[in-house]
N, C-alpha and C positions, 0 to 999 in steps of 0.2 A: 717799324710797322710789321716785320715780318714778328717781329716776340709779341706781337701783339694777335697776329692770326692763329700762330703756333699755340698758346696763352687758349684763344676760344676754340679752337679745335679739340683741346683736352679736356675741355668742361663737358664736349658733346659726348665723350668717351668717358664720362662719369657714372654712376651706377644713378637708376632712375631716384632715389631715396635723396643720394647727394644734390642732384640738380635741382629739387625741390626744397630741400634745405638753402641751399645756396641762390635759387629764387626768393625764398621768406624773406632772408639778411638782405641779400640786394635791393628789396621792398622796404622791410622795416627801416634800414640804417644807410640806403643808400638817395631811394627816391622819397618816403614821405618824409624825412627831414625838412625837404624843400618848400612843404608844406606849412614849415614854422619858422621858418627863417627870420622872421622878426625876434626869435627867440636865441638867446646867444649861445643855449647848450642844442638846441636844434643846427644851428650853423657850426661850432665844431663838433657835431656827432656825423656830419656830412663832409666838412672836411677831412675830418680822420677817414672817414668811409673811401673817398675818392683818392685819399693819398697814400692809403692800403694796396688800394687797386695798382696803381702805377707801381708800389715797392712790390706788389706779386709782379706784374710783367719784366720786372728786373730782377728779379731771384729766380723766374720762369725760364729764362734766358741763359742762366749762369749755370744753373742746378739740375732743371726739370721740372717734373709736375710730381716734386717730393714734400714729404713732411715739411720741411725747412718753410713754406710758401707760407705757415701758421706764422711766422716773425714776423709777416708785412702788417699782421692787427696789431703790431705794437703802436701803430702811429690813429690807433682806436682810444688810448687808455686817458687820455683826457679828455676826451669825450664820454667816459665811463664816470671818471670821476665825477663830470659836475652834473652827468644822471644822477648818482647816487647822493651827490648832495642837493637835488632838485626835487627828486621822488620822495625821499627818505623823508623829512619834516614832515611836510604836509602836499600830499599829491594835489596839482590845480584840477580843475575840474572839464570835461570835454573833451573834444580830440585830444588838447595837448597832455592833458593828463594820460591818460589812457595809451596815446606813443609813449610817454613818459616810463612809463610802468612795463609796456611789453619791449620796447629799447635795453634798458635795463637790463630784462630779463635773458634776452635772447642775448647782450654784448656777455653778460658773465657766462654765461654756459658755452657761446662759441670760446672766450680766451682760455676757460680753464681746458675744453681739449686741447688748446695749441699751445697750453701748456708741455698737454703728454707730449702731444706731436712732435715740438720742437726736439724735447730730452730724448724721444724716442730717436730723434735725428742724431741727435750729439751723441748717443748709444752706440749708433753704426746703421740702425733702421735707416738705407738711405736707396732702397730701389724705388723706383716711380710707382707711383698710387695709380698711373693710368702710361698705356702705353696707346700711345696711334698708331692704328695700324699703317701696314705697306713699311 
């Protein structure tokens, strides 16, 4: 519990631009998922999302609130995949279309940062992106 309060305490010590970003994702790929859930790429782009979360609060714990935390969307990419094989044919039409297309959009552009992120990590970039005070 405690890497878990330690974990939201750092969020609040994010730059205003970050927490808004990272409200969008938690929107787009974590709650309206839930919204489609009779859908089977809507239910793993939700699971990937929540099992993301938990692998941050475990690299949160071990590491910090460093680059490295971009590793935990690896448990996102088959959720990307069957975006991409869902979107890509022929987009359905309606809400589920339309998550379809903006899921998609915001999963590839968050992993290729955590692409940099990660190498950036494996480079030696390995001071914390946010410190708490006291």
């Amino acid at each position: 519990m405690r890497a878990i309060r330690s974990f939201v305490a750092s969020l609040a010590w994010m730059s205003a631009l970050a927490r808004v970003r990272a409200g969008l994702v938690l929107g787009l790929l974590g709650l309206a998922p839930l919204a489609f859930l009779d859908q089977r790429t809507a239910a793993v782009v939700a699971v990937g999302f929540w099992s993301g979360g938990v692998s941050m609060f475990v690299l949160h714990a071990r590491f910090g609130f460093t680059r490295l935390l971009s590793l935990a969307h690896l448990c996102w990419l088959p959720g990307v995949v069957l975006l991409t094989l869902e979107a890509a044919p022929v987009v359905p039409e309606g809400g589920y279309g339309a998550w379809l297309q903006a899921a998609l959009v915001v999963s590839v552009l968050v992993l290729v940062a955590d692409v940099r992120d990660v190498a950036r990590w494996i480079g030696g970039d390995r001071a914390p992106l946010v410190t708490l005070p006291g």
